[in-house]
N, C-alpha and C positions, 0 to 999 in steps of 0.2 A: 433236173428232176427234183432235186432238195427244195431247190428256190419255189416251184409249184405248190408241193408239202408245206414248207414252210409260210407261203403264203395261203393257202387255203387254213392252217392254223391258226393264223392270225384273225383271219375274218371271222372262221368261229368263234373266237376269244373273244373279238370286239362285236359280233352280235348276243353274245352270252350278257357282256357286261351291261352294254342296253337295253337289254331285255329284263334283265334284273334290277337296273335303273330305274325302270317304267314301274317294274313291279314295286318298288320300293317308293314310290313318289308317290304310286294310286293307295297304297297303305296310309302312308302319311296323311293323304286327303282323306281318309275313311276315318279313320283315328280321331282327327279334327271336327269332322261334321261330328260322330260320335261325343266328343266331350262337351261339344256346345249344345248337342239336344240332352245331355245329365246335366249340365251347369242351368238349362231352361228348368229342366225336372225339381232342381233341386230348389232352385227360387220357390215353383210353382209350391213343394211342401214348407219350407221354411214361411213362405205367407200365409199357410194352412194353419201353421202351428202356433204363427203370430195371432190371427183370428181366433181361432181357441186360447189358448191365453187368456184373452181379453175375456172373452165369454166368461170362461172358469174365474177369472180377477171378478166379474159383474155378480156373478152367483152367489162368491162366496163372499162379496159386499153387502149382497142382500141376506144372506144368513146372519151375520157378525151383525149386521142392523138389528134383527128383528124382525124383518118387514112381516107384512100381512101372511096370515098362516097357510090362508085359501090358497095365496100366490104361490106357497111354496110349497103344497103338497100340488097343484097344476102343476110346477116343472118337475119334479118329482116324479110324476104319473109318465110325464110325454118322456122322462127318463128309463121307465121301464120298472121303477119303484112301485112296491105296494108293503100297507102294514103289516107287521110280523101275523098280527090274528087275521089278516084280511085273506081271502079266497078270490080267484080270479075266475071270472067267466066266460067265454068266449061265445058266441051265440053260430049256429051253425047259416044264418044268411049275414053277416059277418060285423054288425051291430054291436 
């Protein structure tokens, strides 16, 4: 009768451990795919920020030059910029 017990314990124990095995190895695979679509994410903004960089290096080369004044009140404007006296108007057909 012990022997029965005791072997039906057993086989709970060792499908307990396998089952908790399985769960622990599908973790670890989720884990992984998880860090490598952040490590994707992270390139993707780190080349974001490379690009802007550049941009913001290219602008404020063109301030520090001098360049053409027209130029630099157009990127100014597509900036969202207007002169302190200046009034903004928005047209209601969207002109």
């Amino acid at each position: 009768m012990k022997a029965v017990k005791k072997k039906k314990k057993s086989v709970l124990l060792r499908l307990a451990c396998i089952g908790f095995g399985v769960y622990v190895a599908v973790s670890l695979v989720q884990l992984q795919m998880d860090i490598g679509r952040s490590k994707e994410s992270l390139a993707q903004v780190n080349q974001q920020i490379q690009e802007q960089t550049l941009k913001n290096q290219e602008l404020q080369a063109m301030i520090d030059a001098g360049e053409d004044q027209a130029e630099i009140e157009r990127i100014a404007r597509e900036l969202g910029y207007v002169f302190s006296d200046e009034q903004v108007v928005i047209l209601a057909n969207g002109n």
